[in-house]
C-alpha positions in Angstrom: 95.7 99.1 79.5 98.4 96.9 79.4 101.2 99.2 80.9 98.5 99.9 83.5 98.5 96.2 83.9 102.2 95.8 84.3 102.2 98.8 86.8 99.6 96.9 89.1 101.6 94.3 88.5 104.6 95.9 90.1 103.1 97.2 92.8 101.6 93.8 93.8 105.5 92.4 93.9 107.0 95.9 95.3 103.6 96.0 98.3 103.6 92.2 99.3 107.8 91.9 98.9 107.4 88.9 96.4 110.9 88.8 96.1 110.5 85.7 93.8 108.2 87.2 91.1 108.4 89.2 88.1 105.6 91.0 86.6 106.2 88.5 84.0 104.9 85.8 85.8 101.9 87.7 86.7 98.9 86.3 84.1 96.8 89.7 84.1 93.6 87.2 84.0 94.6 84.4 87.0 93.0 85.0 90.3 94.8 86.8 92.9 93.6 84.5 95.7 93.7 81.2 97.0 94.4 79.6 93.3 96.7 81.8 91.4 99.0 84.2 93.0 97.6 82.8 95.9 97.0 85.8 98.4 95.1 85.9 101.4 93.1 88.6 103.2 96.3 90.4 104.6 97.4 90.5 101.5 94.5 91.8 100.4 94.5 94.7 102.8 98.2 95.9 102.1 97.2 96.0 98.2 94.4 97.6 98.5 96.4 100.3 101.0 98.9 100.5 98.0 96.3 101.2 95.3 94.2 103.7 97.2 97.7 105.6 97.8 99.3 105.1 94.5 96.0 105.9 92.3 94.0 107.4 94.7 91.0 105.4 94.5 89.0 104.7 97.3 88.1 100.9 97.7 85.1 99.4 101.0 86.7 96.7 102.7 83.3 94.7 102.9 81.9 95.4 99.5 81.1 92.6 96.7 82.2 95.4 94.4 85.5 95.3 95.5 85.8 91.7 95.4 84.9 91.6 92.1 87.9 94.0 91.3 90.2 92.1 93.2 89.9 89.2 90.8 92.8 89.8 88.8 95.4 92.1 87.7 93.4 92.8 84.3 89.9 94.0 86.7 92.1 95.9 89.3 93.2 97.7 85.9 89.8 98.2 84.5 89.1 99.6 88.0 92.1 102.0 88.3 91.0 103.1 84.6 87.8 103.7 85.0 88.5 106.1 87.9 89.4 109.7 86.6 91.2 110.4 89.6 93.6 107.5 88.7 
């Protein structure tokens, strides 16, 4: 789980070009938005674009489900994981 983390980690800094972040500065359990890494809904978007492409999940736009995975690093991980597609 934790090179999965590091992996989602990289492709939030490679999707949004956060030039000024490492995955090390990533906590896997901060939130993603507003407080945090501080993303918006753009942001959002882009990832989520990224992680159907790179794991081929498929993520609703609208759903409280996805929300909920969008939380942090360590639940967009549990999510990729818990797809076999992944």
């Amino acid at each position: 789980m934790q090179a999965l983390e590091h992996e989602i980690k990289e492709l939030i800094i490679s999707s949004l070009s956060l030039e000024d972040i490492t995955p090390e500065d990533i906590d896997p359990v901060a939130p993603l938005f507003v407080e945090g890494l501080g993303l918006d809904s753009i942001d959002a978007l882009e990832l989520g674009l990224a992680l159907q492409k790179r794991y081929n999940v498929s993520l609703s736009a609208d759903s409280q489900e996805t929300r909920k995975h969008f939380a942090s690093v360590r639940a967009l991980a549990e999510f990729v994981a818990s797809h076999p597609s992944a």
